[in-house]
C-alpha positions as a Python dict, from the first residue, in 0.01 Angstrom:
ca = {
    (1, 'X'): (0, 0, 0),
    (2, 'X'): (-260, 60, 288),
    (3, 'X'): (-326, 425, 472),
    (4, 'X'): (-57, 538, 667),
    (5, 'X'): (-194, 649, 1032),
    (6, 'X'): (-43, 865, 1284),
    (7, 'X'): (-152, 842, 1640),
    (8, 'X'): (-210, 1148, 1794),
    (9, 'X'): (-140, 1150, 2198),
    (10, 'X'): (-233, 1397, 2497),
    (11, 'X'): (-195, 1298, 2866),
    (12, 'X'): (-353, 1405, 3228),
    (13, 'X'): (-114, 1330, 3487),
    (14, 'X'): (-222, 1382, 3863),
    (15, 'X'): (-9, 1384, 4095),
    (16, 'X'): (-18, 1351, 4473),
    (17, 'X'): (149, 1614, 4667),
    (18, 'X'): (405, 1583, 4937),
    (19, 'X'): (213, 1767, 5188),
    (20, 'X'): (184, 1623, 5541),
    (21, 'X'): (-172, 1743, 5535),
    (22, 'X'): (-484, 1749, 5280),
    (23, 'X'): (-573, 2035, 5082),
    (24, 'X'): (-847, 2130, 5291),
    (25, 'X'): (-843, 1943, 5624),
    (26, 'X'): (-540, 1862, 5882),
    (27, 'X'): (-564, 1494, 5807),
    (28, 'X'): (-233, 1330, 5738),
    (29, 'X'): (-173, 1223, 5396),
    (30, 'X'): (42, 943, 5496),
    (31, 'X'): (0, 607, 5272),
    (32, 'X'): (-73, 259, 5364),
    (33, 'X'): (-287, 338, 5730),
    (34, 'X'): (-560, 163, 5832),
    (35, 'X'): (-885, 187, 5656),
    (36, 'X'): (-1064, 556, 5726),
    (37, 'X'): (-761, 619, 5950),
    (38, 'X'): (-722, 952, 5813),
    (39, 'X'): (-1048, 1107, 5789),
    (40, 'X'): (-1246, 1373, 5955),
    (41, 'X'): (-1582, 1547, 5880),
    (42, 'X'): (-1425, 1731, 5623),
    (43, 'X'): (-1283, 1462, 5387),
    (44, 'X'): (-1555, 1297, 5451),
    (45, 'X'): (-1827, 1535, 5323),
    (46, 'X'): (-2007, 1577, 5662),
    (47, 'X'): (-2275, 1850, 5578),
    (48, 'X'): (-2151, 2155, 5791),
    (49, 'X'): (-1792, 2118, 5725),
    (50, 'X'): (-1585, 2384, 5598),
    (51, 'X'): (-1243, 2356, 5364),
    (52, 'X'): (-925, 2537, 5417),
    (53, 'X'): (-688, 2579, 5212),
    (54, 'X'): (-356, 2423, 5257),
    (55, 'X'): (-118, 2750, 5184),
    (56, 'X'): (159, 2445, 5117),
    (57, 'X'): (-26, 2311, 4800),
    (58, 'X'): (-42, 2641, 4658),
    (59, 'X'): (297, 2665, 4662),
    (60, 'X'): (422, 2321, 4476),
    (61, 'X'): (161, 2386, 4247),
    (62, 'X'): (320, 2683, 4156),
    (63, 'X'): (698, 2557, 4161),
    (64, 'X'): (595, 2351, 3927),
    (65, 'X'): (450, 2587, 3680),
    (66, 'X'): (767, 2783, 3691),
    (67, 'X'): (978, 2473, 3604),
    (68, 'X'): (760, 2409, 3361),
    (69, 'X'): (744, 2791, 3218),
    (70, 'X'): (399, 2822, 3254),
    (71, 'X'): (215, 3159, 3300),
    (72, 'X'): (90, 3195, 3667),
    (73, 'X'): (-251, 3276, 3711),
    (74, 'X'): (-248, 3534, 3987),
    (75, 'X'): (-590, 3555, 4099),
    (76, 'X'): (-716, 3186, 4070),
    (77, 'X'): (-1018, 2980, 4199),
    (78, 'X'): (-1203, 2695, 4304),
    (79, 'X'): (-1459, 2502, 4148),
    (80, 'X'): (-1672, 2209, 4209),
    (81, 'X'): (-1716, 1952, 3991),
    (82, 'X'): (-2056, 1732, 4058),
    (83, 'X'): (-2066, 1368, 4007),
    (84, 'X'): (-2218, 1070, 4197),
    (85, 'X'): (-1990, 779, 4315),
    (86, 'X'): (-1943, 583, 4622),
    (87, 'X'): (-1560, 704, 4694),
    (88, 'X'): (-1656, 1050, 4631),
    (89, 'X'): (-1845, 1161, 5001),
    (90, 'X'): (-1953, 1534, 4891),
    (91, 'X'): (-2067, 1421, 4547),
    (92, 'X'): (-1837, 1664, 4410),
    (93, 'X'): (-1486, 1726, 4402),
    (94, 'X'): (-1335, 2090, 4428),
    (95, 'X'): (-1101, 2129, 4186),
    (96, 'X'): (-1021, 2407, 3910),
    (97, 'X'): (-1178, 2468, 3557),
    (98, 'X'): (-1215, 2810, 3492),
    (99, 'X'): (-925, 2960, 3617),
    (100, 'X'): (-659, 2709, 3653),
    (101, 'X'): (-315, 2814, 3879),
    (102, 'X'): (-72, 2743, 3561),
    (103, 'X'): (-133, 2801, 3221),
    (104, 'X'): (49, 2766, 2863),
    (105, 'X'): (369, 2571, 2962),
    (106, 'X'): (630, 2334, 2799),
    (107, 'X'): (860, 2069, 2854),
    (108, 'X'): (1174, 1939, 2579),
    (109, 'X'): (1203, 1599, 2555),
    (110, 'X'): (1451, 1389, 2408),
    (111, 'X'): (1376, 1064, 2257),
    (112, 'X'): (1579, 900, 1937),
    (113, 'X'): (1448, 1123, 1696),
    (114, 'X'): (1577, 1448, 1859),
    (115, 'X'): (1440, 1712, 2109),
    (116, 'X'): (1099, 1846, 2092),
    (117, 'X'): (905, 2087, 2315),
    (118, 'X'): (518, 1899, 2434),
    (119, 'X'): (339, 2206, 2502),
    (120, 'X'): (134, 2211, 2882),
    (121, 'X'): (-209, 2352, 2828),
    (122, 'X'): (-267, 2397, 3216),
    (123, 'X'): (-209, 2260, 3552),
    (124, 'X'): (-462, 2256, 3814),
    (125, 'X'): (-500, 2213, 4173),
    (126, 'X'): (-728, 1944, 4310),
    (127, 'X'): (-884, 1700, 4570),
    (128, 'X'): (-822, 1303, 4562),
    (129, 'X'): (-1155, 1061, 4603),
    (130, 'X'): (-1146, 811, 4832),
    (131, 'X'): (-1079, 428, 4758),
    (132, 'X'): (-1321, 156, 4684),
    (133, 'X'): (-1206, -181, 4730),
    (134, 'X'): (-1401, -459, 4591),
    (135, 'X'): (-1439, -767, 4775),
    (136, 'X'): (-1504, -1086, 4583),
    (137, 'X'): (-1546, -1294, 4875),
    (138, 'X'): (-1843, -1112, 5094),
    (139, 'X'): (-1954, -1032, 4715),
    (140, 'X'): (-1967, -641, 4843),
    (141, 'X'): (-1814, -307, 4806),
    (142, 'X'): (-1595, -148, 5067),
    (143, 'X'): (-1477, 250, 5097),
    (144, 'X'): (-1145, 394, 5200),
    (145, 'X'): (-1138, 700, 5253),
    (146, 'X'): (-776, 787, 5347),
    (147, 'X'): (-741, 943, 4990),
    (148, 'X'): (-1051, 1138, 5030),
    (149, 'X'): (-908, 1503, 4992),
    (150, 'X'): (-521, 1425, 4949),
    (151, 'X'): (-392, 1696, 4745),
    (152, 'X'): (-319, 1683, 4377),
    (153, 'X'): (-220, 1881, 4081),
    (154, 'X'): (-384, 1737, 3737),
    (155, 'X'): (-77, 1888, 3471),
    (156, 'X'): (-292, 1859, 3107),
    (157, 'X'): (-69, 1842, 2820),
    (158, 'X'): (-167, 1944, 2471),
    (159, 'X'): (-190, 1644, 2214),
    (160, 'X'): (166, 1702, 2067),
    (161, 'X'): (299, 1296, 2140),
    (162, 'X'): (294, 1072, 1848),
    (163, 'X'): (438, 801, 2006),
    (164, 'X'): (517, 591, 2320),
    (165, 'X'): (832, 650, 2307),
    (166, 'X'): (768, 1059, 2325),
    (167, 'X'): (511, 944, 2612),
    (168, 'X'): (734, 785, 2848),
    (169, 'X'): (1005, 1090, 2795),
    (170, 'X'): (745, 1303, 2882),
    (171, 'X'): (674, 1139, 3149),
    (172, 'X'): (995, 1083, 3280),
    (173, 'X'): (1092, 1442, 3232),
    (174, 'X'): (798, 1553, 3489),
    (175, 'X'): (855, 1300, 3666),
    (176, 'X'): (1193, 1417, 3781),
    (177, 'X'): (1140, 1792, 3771),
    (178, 'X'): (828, 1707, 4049),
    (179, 'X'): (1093, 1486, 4255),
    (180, 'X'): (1350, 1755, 4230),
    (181, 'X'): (1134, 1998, 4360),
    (182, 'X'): (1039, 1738, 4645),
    (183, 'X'): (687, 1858, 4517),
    (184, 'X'): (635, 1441, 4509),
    (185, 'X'): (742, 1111, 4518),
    (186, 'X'): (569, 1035, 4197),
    (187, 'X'): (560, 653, 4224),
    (188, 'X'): (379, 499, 4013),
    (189, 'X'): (274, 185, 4185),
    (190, 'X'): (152, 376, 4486),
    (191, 'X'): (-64, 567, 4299),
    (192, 'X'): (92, 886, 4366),
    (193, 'X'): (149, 960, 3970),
    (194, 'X'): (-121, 823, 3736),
    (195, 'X'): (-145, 910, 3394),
    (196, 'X'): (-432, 920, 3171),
    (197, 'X'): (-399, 863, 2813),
    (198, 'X'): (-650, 1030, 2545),
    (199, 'X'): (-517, 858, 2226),
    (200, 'X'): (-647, 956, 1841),
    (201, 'X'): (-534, 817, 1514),
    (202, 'X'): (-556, 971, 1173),
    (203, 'X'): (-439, 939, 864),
    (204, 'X'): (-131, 1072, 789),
    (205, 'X'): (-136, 1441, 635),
    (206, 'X'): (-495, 1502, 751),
    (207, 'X'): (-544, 1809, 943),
    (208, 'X'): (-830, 1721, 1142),
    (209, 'X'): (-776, 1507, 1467),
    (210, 'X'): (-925, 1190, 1486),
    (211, 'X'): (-1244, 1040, 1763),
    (212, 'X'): (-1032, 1037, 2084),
    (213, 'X'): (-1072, 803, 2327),
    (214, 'X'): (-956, 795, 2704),
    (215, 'X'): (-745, 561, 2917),
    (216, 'X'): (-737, 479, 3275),
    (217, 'X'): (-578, 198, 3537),
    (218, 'X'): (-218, 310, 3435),
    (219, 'X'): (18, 247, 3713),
    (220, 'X'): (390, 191, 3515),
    (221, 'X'): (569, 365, 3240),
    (222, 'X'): (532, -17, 3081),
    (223, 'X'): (165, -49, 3092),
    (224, 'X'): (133, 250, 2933),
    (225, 'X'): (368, 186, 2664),
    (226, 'X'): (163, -139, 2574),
    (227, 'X'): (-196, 48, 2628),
    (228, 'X'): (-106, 299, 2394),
    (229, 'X'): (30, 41, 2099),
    (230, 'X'): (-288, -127, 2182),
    (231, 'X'): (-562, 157, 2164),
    (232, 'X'): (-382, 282, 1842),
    (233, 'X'): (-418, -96, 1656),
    (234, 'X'): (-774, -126, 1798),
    (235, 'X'): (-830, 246, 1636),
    (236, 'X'): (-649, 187, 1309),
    (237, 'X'): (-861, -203, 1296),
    (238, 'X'): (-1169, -47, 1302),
    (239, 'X'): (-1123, 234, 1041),
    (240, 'X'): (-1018, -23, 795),
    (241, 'X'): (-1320, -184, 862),
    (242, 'X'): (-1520, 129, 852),
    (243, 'X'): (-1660, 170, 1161),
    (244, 'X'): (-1645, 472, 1375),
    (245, 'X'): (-1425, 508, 1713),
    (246, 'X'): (-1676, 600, 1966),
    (247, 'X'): (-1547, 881, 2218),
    (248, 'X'): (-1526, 719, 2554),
    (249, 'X'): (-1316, 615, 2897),
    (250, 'X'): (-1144, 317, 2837),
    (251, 'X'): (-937, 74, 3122),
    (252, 'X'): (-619, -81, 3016),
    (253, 'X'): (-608, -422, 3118),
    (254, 'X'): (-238, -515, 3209),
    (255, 'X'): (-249, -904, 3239),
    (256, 'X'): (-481, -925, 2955),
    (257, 'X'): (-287, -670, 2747),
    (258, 'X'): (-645, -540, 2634),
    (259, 'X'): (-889, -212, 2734),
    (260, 'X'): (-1225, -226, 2728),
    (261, 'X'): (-1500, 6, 2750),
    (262, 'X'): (-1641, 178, 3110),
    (263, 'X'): (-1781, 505, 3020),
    (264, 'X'): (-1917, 708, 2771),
    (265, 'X'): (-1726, 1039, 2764),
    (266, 'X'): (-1856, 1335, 2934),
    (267, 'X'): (-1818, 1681, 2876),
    (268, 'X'): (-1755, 1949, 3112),
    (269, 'X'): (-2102, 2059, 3138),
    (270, 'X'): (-2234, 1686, 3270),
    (271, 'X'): (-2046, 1781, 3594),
    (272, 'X'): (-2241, 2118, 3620),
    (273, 'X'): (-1916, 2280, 3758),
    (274, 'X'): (-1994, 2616, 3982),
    (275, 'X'): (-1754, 2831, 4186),
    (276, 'X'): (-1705, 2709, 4496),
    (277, 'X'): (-1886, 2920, 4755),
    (278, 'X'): (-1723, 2806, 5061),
    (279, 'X'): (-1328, 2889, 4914),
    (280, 'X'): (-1264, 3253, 4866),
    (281, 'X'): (-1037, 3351, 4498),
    (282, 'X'): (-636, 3296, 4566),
    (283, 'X'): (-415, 3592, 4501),
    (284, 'X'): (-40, 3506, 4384),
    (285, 'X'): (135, 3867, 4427),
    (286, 'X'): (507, 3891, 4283),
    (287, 'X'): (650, 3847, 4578),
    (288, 'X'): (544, 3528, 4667),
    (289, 'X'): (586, 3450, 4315),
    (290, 'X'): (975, 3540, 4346),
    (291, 'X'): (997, 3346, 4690),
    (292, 'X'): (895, 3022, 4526),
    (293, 'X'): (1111, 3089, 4232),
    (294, 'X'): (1440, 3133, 4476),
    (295, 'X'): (1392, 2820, 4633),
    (296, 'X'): (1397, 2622, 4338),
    (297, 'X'): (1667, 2379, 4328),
    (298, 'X'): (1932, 2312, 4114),
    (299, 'X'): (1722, 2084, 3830),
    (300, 'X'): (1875, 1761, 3648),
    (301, 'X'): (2055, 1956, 3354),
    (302, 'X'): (2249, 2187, 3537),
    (303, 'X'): (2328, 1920, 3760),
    (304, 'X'): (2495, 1754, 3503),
    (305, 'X'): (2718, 2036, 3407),
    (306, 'X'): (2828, 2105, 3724),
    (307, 'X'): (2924, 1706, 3774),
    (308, 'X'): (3133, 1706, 3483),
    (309, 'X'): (3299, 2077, 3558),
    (310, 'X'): (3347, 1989, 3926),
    (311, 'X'): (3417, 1621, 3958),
    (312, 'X'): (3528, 1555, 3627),
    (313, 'X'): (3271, 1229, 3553),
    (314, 'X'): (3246, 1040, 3301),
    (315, 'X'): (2897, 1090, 3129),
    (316, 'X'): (2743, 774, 3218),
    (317, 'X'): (2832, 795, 3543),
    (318, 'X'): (2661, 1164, 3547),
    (319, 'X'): (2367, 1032, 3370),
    (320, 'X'): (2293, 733, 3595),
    (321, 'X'): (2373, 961, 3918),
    (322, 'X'): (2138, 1242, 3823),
    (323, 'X'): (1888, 1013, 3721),
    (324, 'X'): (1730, 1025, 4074),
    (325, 'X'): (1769, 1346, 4305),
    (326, 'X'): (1801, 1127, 4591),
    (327, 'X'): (2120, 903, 4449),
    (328, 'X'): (2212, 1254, 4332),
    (329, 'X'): (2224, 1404, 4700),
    (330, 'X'): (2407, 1077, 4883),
    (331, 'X'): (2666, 1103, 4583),
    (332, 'X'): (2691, 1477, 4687),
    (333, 'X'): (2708, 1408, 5056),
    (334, 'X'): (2941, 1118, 5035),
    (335, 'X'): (3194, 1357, 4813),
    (336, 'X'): (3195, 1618, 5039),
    (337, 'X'): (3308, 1363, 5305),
    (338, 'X'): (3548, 1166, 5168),
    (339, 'X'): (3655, 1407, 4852),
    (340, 'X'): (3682, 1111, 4619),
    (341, 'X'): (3406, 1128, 4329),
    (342, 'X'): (3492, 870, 4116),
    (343, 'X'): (3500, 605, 4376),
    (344, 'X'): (3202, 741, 4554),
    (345, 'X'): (3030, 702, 4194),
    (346, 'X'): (3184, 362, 4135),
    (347, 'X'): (3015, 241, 4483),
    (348, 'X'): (2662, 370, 4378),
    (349, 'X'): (2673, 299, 3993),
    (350, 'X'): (2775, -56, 4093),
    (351, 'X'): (2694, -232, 4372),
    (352, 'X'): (2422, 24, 4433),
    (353, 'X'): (2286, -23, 4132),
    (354, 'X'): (2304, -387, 4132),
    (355, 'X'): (2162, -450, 4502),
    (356, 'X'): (1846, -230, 4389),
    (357, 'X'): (1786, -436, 4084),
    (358, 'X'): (1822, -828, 4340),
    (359, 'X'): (1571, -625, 4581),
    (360, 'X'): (1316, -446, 4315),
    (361, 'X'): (1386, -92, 4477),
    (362, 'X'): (1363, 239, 4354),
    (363, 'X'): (1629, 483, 4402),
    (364, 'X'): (1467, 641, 4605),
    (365, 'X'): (1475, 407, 4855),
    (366, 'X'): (1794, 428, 4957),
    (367, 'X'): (1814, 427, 5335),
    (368, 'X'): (2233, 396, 5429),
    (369, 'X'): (2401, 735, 5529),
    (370, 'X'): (2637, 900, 5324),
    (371, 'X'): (2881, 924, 5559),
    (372, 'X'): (2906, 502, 5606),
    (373, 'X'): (2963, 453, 5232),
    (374, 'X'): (3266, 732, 5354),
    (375, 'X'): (3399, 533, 5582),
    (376, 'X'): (3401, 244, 5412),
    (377, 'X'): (3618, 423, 5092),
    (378, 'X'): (3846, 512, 5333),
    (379, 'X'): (3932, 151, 5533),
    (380, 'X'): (3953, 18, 5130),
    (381, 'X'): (4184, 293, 5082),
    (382, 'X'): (4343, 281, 5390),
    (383, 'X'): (4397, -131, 5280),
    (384, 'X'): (4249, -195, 5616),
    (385, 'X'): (4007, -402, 5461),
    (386, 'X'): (4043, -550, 5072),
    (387, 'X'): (3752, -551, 4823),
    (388, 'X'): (3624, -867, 4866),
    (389, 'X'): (3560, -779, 5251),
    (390, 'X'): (3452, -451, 5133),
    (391, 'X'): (3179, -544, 4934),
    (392, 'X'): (3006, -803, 5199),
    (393, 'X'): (3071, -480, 5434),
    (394, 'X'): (2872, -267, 5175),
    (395, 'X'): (2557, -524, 5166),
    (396, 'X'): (2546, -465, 5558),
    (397, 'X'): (2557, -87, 5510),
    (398, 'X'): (2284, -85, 5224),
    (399, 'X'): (2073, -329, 5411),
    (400, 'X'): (2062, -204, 5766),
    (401, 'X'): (2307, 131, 5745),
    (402, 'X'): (2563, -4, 5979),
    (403, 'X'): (2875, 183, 6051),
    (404, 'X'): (3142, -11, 5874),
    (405, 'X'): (3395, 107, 6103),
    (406, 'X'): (3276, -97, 6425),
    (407, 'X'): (3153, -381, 6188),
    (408, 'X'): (3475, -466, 6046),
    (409, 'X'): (3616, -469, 6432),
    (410, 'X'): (3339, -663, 6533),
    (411, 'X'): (3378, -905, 6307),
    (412, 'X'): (3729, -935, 6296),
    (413, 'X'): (3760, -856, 5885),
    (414, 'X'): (4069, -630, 5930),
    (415, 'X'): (4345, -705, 5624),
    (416, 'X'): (4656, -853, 5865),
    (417, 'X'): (4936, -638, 5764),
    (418, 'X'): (5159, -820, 5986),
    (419, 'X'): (5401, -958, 5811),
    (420, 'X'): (5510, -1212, 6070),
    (421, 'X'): (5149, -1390, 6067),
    (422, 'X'): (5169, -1375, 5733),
    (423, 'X'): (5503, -1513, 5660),
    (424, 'X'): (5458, -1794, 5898),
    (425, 'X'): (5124, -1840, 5670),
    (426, 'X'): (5287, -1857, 5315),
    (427, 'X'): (5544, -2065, 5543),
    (428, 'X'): (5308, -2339, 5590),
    (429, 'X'): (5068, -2315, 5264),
    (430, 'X'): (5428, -2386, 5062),
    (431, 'X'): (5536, -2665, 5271),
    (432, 'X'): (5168, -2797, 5247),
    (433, 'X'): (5212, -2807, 4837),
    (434, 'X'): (5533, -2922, 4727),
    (435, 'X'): (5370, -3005, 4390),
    (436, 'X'): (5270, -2640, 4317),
    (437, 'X'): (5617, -2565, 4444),
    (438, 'X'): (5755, -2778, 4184),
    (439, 'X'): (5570, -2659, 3896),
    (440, 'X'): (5676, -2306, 3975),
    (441, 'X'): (6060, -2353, 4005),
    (442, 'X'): (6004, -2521, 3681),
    (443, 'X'): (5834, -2221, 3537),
    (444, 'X'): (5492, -2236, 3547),
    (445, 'X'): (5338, -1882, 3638),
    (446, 'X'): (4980, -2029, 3689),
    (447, 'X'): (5089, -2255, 4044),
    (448, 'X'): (5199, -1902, 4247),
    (449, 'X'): (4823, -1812, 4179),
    (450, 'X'): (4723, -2133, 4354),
    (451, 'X'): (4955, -2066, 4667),
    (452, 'X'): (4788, -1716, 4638),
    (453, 'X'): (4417, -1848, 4689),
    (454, 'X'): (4519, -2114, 4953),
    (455, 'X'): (4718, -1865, 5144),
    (456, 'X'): (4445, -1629, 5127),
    (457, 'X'): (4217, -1964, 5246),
    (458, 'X'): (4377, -1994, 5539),
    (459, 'X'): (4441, -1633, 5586),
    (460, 'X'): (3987, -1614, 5589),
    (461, 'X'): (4039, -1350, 5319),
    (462, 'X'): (4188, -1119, 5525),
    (463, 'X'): (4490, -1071, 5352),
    (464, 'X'): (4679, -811, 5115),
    (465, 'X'): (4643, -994, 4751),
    (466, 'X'): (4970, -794, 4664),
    (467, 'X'): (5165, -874, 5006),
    (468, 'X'): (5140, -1220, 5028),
    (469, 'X'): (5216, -1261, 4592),
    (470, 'X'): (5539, -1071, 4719),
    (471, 'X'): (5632, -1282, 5025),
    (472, 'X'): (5570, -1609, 4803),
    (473, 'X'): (5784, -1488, 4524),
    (474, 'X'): (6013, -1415, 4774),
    (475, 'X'): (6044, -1730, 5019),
    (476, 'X'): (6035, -1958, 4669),
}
């Protein structure tokens, strides 16, 4: 029997604020502009230039730490952090390392094995770097610097995660606490939550942590998942062999499904970090402190509750609904239109669901209004329109969030509830089929389900399933 090893796992997650400005310029923050769009001497280091800070950052940096029961710092500051890189204009960033905002927090996650509480040693405010963009074809190096001072909090977590699994909880649980707050998108593939991992191994029972190393170029819960079975087998394979893990900054390569070495690992006295002299010390008073705190919304467990007090839900129908705030809000919206939550729920948990999956969207990209999923619950209800018309309606709404009502009159979709039309219909389909006329006078159920489907044929689908089964019954 060979050494048992347990992998011992800690994570910095920045994330990008939802400000419309940067932290200390009035550049917009907005992704996917032109190159250097959004720059101004500022974020771009111009010697001269003086920061401000953005009183809105302050603010979801805090909100956060209270969802996260951290301690507040109340008087914090700034600090600069030196290094030398192309997409970094001042040679230093400002960001936070003596006296961080938040401090000594915790979320509870739930994975298979139960609950557990990851403890957060301390979130801190900082500045983005720009972009570099390497181009293989001119063989050159090119700088964006759009991201150059976009506003971010870095949320350290102590090394309590022993496994991928308790990763990606973790993850997900900040991940929706920040989108509840509407503190941040946090998409991963925009960059606007990235994840570090440092990742040790040792054996099992030892009470000294193992050489940790750290890993960057993380951009879905997936990757991550694979880096950090792959770091911990590249550990564990060269213990055996007994070699040493050296400490250093790793990137995870997805395609290859391998990391490989780009840094040796500083410490925090290679950046030479200083106060910053140009950003006077932040005071947090109570007051504000108590503002923030009464704003907070309504956060994904009691959410739940209330769902299954107030609309009587099944649970995974809560769970899927709460999963996003934003699904959680049209739900909300649509319910208080049309007061019917289980069909309202039934609309989003299916089709919703399933149109998302055919298009690779989020969620959160949900663009039709509340009250056109409504309507379109109540012409179903109303049987002005049957659920096979319904549900081409719905792909119209979800695509470009048409109102249902003038598409359906547009389009001429209505059910016919006439029964004279539809008489002279069933009329005609029956003299059209003798056989299947036949074979139901002499007792076979299956033919009236034929007539059905060519009456509805010729009716375009516009017809009540139930009226015309009731009008053939009745005329055979």
């Amino acid at each position: 029997m060979g050494k048992q090893y347990e992998t011992v796992i800690g994570l910095e997650v920045h994330v990008e604020l939802a400000t419309k400005t940067k932290i200390f310029c009035g550049c917009s923050t907005a992704f996917g502009a032109a190159p250097n769009a959004h720059t101004c001497p500022v974020c771009t280091g111009m010697p001269g230039s003086l920061p401000v800070l953005n009183k809105q950052v302050v603010e979801y940096a805090v909100a956060v730490g209270l969802a996260t029961d951290c301690d507040i710092t109340r008087v914090c500051k700034f600090d600069r952090k030196n290094y030398f890189y192309p997409d970094n204009p001042q040679n230093y960033q400002i960001s936070q390392l003596y006296l961080p905002i938040c401090r000594n927090g915790h979320v509870d996650i739930k994975t298979a094995d139960g609950t557990k509480s990851v403890g957060i040693h301390e979130i801190h405010m900082e500045e983005d770097a720009g972009k570099l963009i390497h181009d293989e074809w001119e063989d050159c190096s090119l700088v964006d610097y759009n991201r150059s001072g976009v506003p971010l909090i870095e949320i350290v977590s102590e090394p309590d995660m022993r496994s991928a699994d308790e990763v990606i909880a973790y993850l997900e649980k900040l991940r929706l606490i920040i989108q509840y707050l509407g503190a941040s998108d946090c998409k991963l593939q925009e960059g606007s939550m990235r994840a570090d991992v440092n990742l040790s191994v040792r054996e099992v029972g030892a009470e000294k942590f193992g050489t940790r190393t750290e890993m960057k170029n993380l951009n879905s819960f997936r990757a991550i998942a694979r880096a950090i079975e792959g770091e911990r087998a590249r550990q564990i394979e060269l213990l055996e062999s007994g070699q040493e893990v050296i400490q250093e900054t790793r990137r995870w390569d997805d395609t290859k499904e391998c990391s490989y070495a780009m840094r040796s690992k500083e410490d925090a006295q290679d950046y030479r970090y200083f106060p910053d002299p140009d950003l006077v010390p932040v005071h947090i008073n109570e007051e504000w402190i108590e503002q923030i705190k009464a704003a907070q919304p309504e956060f994904r467990d009691e959410k739940m509750a209330r769902y299954k007090a107030e609309y009587e839900l099944p649970d995974y129908d809560i769970d899927i609904l709460t999963e996003s705030k934003h699904m959680a809000d049209i739900f909300e919206q649509t319910v208080a239109i049309c007061g019917q939550p289980k069909k309202v729920s039934n609309w989003l948990m299916v089709e919703t669901m399933r149109l998302l999956k055919e298009q690779e969207m989020e969620p959160e990209d949900i663009r039709f209004a509340p009250e056109n999923l409504a309507k379109l619950i109540a012409l179903v209800e109303a049987k002005e329109i049957n659920g096979t018309v319904a549900k081409e309606v719905f792909e119209k709404i979800f695509d470009e969030n048409i109102d249902p009502e003038k598409y359906v009159e547009e389009n001429g979709l209505k059910t016919v509830n006439d029964e004279g039309a539809l008489r002279k219909t069933v009329e005609e389909v029956i003299a059209a089929n003798p056989q299947s006329v036949e074979d139901y006078q002499n007792g076979k159920e299956k033919a009236i389900g034929f007539l059905v489907g060519q009456t509805m044929k010729a009716m375009k689908g516009k017809a009540d399933p139930g009226m015309v089964n009731q009008l053939l019954r009745e005329l055979l």
